[in-house]
C-alpha positions as a printed NumPy array, in Angstrom:
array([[  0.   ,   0.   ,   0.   ],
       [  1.289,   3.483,  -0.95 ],
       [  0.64 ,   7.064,  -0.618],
       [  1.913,   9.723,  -2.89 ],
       [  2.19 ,  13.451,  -1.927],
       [  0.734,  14.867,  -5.745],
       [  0.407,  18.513,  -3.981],
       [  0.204,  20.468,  -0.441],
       [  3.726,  19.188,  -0.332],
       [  5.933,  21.442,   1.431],
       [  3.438,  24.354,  -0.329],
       [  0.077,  25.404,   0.578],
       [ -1.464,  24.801,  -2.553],
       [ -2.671,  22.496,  -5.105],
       [ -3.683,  19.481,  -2.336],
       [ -3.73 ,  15.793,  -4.07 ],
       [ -3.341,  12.542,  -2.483],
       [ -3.108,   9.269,  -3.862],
       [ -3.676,   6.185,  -1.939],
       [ -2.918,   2.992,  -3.615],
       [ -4.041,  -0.305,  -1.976],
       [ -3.461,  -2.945,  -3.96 ],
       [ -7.137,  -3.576,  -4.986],
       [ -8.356,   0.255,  -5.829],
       [ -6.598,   3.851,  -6.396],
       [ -8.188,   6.628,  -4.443],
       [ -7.331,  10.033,  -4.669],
       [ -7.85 ,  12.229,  -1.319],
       [ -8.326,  16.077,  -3.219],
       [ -7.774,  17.298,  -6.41 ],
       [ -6.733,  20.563,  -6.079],
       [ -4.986,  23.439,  -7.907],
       [ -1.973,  24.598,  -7.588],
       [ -2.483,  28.51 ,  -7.17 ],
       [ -0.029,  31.537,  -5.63 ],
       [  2.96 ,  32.901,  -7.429],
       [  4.02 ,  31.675, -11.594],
       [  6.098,  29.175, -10.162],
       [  3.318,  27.1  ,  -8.319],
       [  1.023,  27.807, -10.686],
       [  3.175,  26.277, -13.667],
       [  2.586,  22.788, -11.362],
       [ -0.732,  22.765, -12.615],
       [  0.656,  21.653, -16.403],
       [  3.218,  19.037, -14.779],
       [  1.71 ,  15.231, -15.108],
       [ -0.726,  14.343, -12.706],
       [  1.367,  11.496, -11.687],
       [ -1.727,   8.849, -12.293],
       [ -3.644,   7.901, -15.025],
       [ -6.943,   9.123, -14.474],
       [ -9.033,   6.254, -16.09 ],
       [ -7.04 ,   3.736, -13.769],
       [ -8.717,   5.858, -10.633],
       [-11.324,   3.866,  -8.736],
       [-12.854,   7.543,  -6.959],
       [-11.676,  10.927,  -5.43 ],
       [-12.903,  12.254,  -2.058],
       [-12.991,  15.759,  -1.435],
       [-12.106,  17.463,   1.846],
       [-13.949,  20.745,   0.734],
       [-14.778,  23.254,  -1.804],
       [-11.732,  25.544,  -2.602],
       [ -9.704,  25.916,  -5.246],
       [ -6.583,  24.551,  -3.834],
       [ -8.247,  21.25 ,  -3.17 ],
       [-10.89 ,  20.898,  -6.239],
       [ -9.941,  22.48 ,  -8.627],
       [ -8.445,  20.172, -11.158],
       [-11.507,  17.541, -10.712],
       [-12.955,  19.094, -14.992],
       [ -8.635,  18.213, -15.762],
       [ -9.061,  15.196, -14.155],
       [-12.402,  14.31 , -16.207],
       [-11.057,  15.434, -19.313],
       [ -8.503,  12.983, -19.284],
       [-10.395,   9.722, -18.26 ],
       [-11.622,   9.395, -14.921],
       [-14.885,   8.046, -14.459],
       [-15.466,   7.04 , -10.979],
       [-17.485,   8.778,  -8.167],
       [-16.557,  12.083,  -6.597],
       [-17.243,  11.511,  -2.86 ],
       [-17.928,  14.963,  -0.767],
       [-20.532,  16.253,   1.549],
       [-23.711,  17.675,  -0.092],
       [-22.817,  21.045,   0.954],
       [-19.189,  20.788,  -1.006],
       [-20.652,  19.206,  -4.12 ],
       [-22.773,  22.181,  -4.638],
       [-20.167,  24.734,  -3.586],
       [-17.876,  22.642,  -5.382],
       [-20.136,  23.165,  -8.622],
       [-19.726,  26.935,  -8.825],
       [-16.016,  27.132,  -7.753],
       [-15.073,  25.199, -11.286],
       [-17.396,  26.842, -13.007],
       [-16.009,  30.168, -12.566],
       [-12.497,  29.017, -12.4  ],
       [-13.472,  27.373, -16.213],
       [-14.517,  31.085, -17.521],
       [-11.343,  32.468, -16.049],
       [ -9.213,  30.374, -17.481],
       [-10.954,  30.58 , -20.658],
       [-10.931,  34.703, -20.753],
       [ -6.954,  34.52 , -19.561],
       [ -6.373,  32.625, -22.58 ],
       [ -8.207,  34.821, -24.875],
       [ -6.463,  37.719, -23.194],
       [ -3.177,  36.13 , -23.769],
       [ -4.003,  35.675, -27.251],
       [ -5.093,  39.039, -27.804],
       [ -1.948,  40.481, -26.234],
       [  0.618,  38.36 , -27.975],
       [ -0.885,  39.327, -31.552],
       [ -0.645,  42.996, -29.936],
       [  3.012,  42.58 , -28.86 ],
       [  4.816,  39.464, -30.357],
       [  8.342,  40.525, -28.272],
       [  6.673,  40.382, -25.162],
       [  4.73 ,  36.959, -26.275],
       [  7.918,  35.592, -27.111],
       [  9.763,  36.756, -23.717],
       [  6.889,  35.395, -22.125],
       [  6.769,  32.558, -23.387],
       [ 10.688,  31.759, -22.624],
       [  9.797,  32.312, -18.852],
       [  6.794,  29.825, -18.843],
       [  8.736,  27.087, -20.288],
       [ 11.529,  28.049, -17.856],
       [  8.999,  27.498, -14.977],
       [  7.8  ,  24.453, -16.279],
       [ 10.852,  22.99 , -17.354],
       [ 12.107,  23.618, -12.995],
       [  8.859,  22.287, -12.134],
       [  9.292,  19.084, -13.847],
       [ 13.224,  18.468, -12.519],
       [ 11.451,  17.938,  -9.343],
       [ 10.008,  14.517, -10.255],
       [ 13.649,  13.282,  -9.219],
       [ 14.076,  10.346,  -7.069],
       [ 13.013,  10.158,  -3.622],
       [ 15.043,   9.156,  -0.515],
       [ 13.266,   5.486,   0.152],
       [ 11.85 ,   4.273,  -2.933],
       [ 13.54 ,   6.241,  -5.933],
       [ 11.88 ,   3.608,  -8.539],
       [  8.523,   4.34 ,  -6.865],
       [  8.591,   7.388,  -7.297],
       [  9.36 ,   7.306, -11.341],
       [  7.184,   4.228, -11.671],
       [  4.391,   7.161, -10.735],
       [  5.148,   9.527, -13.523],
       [  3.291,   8.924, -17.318],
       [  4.92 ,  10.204, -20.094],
       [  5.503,  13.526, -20.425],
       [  3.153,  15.135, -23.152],
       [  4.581,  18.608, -24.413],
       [  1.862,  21.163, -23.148],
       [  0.771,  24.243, -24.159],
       [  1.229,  26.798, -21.598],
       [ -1.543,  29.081, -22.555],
       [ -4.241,  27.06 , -22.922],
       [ -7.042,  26.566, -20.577],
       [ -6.38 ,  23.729, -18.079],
       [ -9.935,  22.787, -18.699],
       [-13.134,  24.598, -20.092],
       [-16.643,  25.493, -19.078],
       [-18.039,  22.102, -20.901],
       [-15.331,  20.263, -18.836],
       [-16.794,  21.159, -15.856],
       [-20.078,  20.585, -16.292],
       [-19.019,  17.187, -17.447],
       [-17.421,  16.621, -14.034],
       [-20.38 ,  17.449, -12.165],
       [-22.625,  14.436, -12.324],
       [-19.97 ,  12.23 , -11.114],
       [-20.466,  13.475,  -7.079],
       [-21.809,  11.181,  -4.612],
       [-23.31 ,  12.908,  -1.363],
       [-22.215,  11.378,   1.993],
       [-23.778,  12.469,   5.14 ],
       [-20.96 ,  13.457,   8.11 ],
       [-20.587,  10.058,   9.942],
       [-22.126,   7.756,   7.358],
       [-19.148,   5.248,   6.603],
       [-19.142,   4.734,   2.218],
       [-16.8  ,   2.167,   1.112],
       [-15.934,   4.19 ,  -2.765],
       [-13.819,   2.022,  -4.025],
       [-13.214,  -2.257,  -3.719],
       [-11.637,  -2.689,  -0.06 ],
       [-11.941,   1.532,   0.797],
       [-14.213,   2.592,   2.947],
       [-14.134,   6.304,   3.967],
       [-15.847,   8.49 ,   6.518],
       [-16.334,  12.319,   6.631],
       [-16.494,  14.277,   9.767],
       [-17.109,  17.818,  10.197],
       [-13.669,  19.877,   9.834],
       [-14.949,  23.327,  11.201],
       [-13.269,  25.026,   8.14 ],
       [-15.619,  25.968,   5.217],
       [-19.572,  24.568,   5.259],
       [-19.539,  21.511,   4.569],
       [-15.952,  20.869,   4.788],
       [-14.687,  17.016,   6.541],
       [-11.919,  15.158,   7.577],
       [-11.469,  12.312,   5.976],
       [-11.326,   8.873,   7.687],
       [-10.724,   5.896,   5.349],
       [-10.911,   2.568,   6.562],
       [ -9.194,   0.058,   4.47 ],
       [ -9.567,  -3.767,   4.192],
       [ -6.56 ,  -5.971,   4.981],
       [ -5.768,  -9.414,   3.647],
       [ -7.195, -13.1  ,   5.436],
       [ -6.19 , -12.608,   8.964],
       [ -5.099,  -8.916,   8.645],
       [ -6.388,  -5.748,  10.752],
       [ -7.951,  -3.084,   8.937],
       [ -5.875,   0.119,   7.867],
       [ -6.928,   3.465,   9.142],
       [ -5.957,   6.365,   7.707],
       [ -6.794,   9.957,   8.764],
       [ -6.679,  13.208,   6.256],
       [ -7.375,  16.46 ,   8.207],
       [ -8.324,  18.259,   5.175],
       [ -8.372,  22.266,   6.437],
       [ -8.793,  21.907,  10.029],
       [-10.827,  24.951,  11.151],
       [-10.859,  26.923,  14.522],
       [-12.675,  26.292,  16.979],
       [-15.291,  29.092,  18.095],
       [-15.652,  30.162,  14.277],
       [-19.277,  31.504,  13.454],
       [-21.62 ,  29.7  ,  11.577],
       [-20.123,  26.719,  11.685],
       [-19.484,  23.925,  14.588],
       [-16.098,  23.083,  15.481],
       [-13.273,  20.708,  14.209],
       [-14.207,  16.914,  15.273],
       [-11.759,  15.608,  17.734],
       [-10.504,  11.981,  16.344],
       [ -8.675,  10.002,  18.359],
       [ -7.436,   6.672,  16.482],
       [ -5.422,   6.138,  13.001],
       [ -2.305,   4.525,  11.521],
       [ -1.284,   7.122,   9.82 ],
       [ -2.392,  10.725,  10.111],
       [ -1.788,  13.335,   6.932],
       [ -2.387,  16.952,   8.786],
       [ -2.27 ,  20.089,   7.724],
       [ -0.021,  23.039,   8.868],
       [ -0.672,  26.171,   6.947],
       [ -0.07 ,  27.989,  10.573],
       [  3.069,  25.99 ,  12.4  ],
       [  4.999,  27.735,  13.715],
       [  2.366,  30.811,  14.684],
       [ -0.879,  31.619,  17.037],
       [ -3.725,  33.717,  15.885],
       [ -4.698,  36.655,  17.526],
       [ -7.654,  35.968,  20.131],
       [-10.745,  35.957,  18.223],
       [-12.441,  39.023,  20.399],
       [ -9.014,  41.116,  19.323],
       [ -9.76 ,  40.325,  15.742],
       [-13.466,  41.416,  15.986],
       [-11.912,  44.214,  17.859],
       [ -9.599,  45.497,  14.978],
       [-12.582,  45.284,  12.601],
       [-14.814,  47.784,  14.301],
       [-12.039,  50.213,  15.319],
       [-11.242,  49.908,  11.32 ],
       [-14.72 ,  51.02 ,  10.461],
       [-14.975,  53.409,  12.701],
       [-11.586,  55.381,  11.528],
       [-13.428,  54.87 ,   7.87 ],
       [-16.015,  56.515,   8.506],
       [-14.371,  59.34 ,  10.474],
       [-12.363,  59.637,   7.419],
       [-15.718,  58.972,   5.299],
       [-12.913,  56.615,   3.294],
       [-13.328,  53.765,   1.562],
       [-12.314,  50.089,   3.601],
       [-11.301,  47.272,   1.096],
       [-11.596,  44.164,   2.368],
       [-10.165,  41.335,   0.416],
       [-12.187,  37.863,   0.694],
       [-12.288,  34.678,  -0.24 ],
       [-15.79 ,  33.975,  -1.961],
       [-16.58 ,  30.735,   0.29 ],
       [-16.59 ,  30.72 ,   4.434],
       [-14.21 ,  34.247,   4.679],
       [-16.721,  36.69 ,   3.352],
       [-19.762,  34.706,   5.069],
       [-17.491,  35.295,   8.362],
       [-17.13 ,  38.858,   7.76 ],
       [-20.192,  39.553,   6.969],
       [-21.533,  37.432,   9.849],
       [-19.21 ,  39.908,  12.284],
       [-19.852,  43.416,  10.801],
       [-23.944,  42.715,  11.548],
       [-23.254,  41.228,  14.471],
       [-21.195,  44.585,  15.03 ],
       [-23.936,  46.608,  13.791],
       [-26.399,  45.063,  15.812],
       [-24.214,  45.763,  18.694],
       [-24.101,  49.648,  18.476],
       [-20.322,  48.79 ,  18.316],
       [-19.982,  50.428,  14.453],
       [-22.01 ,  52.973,  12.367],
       [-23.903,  51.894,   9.531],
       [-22.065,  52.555,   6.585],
       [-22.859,  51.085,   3.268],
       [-21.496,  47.51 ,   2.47 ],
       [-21.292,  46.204,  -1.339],
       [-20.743,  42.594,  -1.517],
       [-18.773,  42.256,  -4.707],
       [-17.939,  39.254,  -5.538],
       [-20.968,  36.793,  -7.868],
       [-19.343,  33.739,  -6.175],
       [-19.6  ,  34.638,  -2.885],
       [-23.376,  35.756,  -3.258],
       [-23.881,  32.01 ,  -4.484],
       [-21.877,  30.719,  -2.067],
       [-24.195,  32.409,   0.727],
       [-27.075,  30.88 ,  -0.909],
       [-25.556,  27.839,  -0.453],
       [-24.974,  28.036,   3.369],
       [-28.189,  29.612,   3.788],
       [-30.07 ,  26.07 ,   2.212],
       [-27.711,  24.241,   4.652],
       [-28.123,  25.616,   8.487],
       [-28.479,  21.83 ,   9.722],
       [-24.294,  22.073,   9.294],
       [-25.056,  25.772,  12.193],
       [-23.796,  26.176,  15.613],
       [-25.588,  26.447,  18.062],
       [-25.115,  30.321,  18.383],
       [-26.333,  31.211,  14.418],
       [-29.127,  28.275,  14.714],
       [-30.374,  30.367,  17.714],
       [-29.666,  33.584,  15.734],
       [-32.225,  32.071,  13.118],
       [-34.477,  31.036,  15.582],
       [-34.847,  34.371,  16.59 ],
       [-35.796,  35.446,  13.263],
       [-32.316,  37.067,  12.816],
       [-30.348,  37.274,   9.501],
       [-26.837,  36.68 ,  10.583],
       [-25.507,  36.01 ,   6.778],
       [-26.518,  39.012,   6.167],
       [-25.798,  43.163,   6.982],
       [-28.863,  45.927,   6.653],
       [-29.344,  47.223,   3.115],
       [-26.106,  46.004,   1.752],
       [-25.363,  46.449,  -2.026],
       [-24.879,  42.874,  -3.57 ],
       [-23.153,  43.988,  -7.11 ],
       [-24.629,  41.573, -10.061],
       [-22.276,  42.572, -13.008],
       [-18.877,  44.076, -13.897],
       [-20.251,  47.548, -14.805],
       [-22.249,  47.747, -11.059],
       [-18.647,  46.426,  -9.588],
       [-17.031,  49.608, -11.577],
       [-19.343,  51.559, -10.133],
       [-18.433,  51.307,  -6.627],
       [-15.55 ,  53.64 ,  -6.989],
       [-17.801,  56.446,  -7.518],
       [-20.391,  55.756,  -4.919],
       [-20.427,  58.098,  -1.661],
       [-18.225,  57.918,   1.156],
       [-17.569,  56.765,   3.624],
       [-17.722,  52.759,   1.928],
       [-16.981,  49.429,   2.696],
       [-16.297,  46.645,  -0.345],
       [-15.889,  42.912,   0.489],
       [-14.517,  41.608,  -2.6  ],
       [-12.811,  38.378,  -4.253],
       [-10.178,  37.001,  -4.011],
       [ -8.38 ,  37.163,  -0.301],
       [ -4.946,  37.663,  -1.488],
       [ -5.076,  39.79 ,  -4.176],
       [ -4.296,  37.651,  -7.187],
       [ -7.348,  38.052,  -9.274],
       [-10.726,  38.801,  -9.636],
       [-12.924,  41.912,  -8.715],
       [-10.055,  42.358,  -5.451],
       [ -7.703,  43.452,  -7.649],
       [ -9.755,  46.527,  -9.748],
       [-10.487,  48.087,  -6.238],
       [ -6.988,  47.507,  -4.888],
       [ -5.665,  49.749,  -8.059],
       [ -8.32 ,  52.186,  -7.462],
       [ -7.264,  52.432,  -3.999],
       [ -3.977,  51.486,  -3.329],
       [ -2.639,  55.242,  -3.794],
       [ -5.512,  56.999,  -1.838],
       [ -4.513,  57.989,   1.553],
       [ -7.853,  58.044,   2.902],
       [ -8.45 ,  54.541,   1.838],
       [ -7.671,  51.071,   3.818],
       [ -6.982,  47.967,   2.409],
       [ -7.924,  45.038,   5.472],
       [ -6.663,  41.62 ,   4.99 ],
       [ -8.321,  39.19 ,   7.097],
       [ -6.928,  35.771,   5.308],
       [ -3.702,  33.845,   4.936],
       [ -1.788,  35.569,   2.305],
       [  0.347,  33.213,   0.201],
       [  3.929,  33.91 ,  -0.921],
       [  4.945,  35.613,  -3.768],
       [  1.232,  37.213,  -4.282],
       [  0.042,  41.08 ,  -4.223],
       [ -1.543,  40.406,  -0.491],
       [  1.589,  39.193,   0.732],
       [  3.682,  41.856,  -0.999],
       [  1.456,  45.02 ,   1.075],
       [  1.689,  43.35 ,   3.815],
       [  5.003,  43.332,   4.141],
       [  5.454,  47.071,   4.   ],
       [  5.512,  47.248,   0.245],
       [  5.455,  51.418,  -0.686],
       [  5.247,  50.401,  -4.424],
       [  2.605,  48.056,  -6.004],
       [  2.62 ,  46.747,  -9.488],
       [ -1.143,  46.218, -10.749],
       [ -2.8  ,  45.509, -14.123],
       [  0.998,  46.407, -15.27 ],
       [  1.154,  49.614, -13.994],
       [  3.497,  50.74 , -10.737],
       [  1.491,  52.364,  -8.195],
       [  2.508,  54.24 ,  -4.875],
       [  0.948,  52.604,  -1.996],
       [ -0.556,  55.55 ,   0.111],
       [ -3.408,  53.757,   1.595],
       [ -3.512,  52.405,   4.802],
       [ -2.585,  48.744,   4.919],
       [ -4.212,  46.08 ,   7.633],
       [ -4.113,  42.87 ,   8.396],
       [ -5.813,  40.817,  11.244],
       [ -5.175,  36.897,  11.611],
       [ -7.671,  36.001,  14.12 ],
       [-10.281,  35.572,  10.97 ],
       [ -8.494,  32.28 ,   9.774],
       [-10.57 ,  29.55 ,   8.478],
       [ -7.498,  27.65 ,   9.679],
       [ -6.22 ,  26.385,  13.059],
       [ -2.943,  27.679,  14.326],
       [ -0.085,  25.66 ,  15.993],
       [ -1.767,  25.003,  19.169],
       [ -4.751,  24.033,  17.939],
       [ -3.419,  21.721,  15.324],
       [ -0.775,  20.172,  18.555],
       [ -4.723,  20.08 ,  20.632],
       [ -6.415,  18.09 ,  17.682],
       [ -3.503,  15.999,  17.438],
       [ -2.932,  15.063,  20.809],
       [ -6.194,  13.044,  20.957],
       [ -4.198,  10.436,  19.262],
       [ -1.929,  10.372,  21.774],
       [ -3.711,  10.914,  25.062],
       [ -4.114,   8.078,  27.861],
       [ -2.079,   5.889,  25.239],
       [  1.502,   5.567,  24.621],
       [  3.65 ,   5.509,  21.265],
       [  2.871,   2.035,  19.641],
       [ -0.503,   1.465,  21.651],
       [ -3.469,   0.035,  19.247],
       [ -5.103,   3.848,  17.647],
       [ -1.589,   6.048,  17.824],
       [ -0.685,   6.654,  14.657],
       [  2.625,   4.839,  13.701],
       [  3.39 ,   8.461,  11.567],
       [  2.542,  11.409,  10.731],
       [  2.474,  13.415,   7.537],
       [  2.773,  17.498,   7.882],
       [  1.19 ,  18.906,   4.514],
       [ -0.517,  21.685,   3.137],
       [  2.362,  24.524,   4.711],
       [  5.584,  26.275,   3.452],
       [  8.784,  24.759,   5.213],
       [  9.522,  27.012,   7.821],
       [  5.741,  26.337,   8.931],
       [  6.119,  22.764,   9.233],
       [  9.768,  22.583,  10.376],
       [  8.693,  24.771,  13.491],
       [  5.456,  22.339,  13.596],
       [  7.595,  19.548,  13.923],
       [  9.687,  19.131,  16.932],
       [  6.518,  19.929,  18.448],
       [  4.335,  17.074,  17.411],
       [  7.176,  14.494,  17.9  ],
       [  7.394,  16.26 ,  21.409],
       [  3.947,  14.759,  21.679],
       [  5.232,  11.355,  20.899],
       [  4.535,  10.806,  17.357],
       [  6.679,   9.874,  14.44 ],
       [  6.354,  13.315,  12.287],
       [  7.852,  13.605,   8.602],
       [  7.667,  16.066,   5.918],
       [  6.88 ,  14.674,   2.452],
       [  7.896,  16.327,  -0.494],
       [  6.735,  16.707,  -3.852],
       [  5.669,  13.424,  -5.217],
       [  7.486,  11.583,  -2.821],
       [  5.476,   8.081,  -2.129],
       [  5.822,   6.517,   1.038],
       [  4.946,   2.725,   1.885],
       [  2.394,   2.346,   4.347]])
């Protein structure tokens, strides 16, 4: 039995898992490789499978990073099922969708632009392949089993660099294939594989992934636990992280090793003071979101706020056509509530939603904003600044000194987010170089994602009462989805616990 590391390895993008039993192939996420050019150039490597040989893919949840090459994955033969919770299947369905027009109006821009400027198309070019060409030196051997891990590599098929990944019709086709499994209903999805989600606390609908697989005559089952995006606990809307307390082998993630998030009354703290000096100012407040969970949360808070008498009412404009779906979506799902927004809707309340706010239905209402009345606040897509409807605000604003530019999200390396954050005072956008004047925020304690003690808490139920080689401790475990110095400050401190941590890298496959 192996397990290859196909993405989230030693990165916090583009999670993909591949269990191999012996009897079936399973992959644990599909996801997209997204950030800076030289993680998103992974997405044209080989998948390291052949899709029509895989038996069924379970999905931990809805975002990008961890769905979003399921139409990719269709296009090239896979036929199986598409396990997920209800709640991520339809989220799920309007994440590719848009991602499918995107990359279909990038290409046509591309195309457009290269007739416009063949030097630059040709420069261009030249850097791509250099990308791609790095990218694909890193299929070299691994430290156990180098023939295992080129024995998981097809043949390398010359791609094109600008072309869509997939297309609108691709995921569509994808769609169908999803099989809804309640929280704590065990499936078996492929011969021998039997899998069980449980509620991850980090997106609605998102799970943890338990899969139970068969031994041989006279063997013990296998247990094997993927944490998916653990959430915090005490997020709104949605209940906590379920504790689990036996595995084999345990594949975690550590997007925050190494770090502790702000107390979550500090964070809701920041955000009224922030609209209060806004409208003092009567500025404008961008506040870059991602479409699913982030922008429910902040929109959750600012009413909450509102209701409160802690912050004025000023105008809010939701901008972002995802994230209005999206908040459909959890609104046709409060069974997966707290208890604090169930009561909220008991009481007739509308927690996902703020008084009179402006939900923008097109590009020329999203254009519009600039010009509205101040003071303003925008929540817009995407959380870290490197693309959609985020960006046209941040270039309308970046320069203004009365404006403010909140970040409320992990901001990945080498992207526009990251770049202001870190004291930036120039900012290159839609290929212009801008001076950043505005005033530049960022508060952690809105995470979707646990930070190192609360990832060393949900691990240590593995551990607790028992001792290192006791039946239910896990015999390893895998630190994924996190850059290195993340996980190599997360990692003394789960061995401290007593467990046997590694690190995998990228398409390294490990025996079970």
């Amino acid at each position: 039995m192996e397990l290859t590391f196909l993405g989230g390895a030693r990165t916090v993008t583009g999670s993909r898992f591949l269990l191999r039993t012996g009897r079936a192939s399973v992959l644990v996420d599909c996801g997209m490789f997204q950030g800076n050019p030289n993680e998103v150039i992974r997405n044209r490597v080989p998948l390291g499978f052949e899709p029509a040989e895989l038996d069924a893919v379970v999905l931990t949840h809805a975002h990008l990073d961890h769905c979003g090459l399921l139409p990719l994955l269709g296009r090239l033969g896979f036929r199986g099922r598409i396990a997920a919770t209800a709640a991520t299947a339809e989220l799920t369905r309007i994440v590719l969708l848009d991602s499918a027009r995107l990359q279909e109006e990038f290409a046509r821009r591309e195309s457009r632009r290269e007739r416009r400027d063949p030097d630059w198309a040709v420069a261009d070019d030249r850097l791509e392949r250099q990308a791609f060409d790095a990218a694909l030196a890193e299929f070299g051997p691994g430290p156990d089993d180098p023939e295992a891990v080129l024995r998981a590599q097809p043949p390398v098929v010359e791609p094109d660099l600008d072309a869509p990944l997939y297309t609108e019709s691709d995921a569509v086709a994808i769609l169908p294939r999803f099989l809804a499994i309640p929280y704590g209903a065990e499936r078996e999805v492929a011969p021998g594989v039997h899998v069980t989600l449980l509620d991850a606390g980090h997106i609605l609908g998102s799970a943890i992934v338990v899969v139970r697989v068969e031994g041989g005559p006279g063997e013990r089952p296998l247990r094997v636990v993927f944490s998916g995006d653990l959430g915090r606990p005490g997020t709104p809307i949605i209940r906590d992280p379920t504790p689990v307390d036996e595995a084999d082998v345990v594949v975690v993630e550590s997007t925050y090793g190494g770090r502790e998030h702000e107390p979550a009354d500090a964070a809701v703290r920041a955000l009224a003071d922030t609209v209060r000096e806004v409208a003092r100012a009567r500025g404008a407040l961008l506040i870059p979101a991602f479409s699913i969970g982030r922008t429910q949360e902040v929109v959750w808070h600012l009413d909450r706020l509102l209701e409160q008498g802690a912050i004025p009412h000023i105008p809010l404009y939701l901008d972002s056509p995802m994230a209005s779906h999206a908040s459909d979506i959890y609104r046709r799902h409060a069974d997966m509530y707290d208890d604090e927004t169930a009561r909220l809707l008991r009481e007739q309340d509308t927690p996902l939603d703020y008084p009179a706010q402006r939900v923008t239905r097109d590009l020329a209402a999203s254009l519009a904003i600039s010009r509205a009345q101040r003071p303003y606040a925008v929540v817009a897509s995407n959380g870290m600044l490197t693309g959609g409807r985020s960006v046209a605000h941040a270039r309308d604003l970046v320069d203004d000194p009365d404006a403010t530019i909140l970040f409320v999200g992990y901001q990945g390396e080498g992207t526009l987010g990251r770049h202001l954050i870190d004291g930036a005072t120039t900012a290159r956008i839609g290929g212009a170089t801008m001076l950043v004047r505005a005033t530049v925020r960022a508060i952690d304690g809105f995470s979707a994602h646990s930070d190192e003690p609360e990832l060393l808490a949900w691990l240590a139920n593995f551990i607790r009462g028992r001792r290192p080689g006791d039946p239910g401790v896990p015999s390893r475990v895998f630190l994924v989805h996190g850059d290195p110095p993340a996980q190599e400050a997360l990692a003394p401190k789960v061995a401290a616990l007593g467990l046997d941590v590694a690190i995998p890298r990228w398409h390294e496959v490990v025996t079970l």
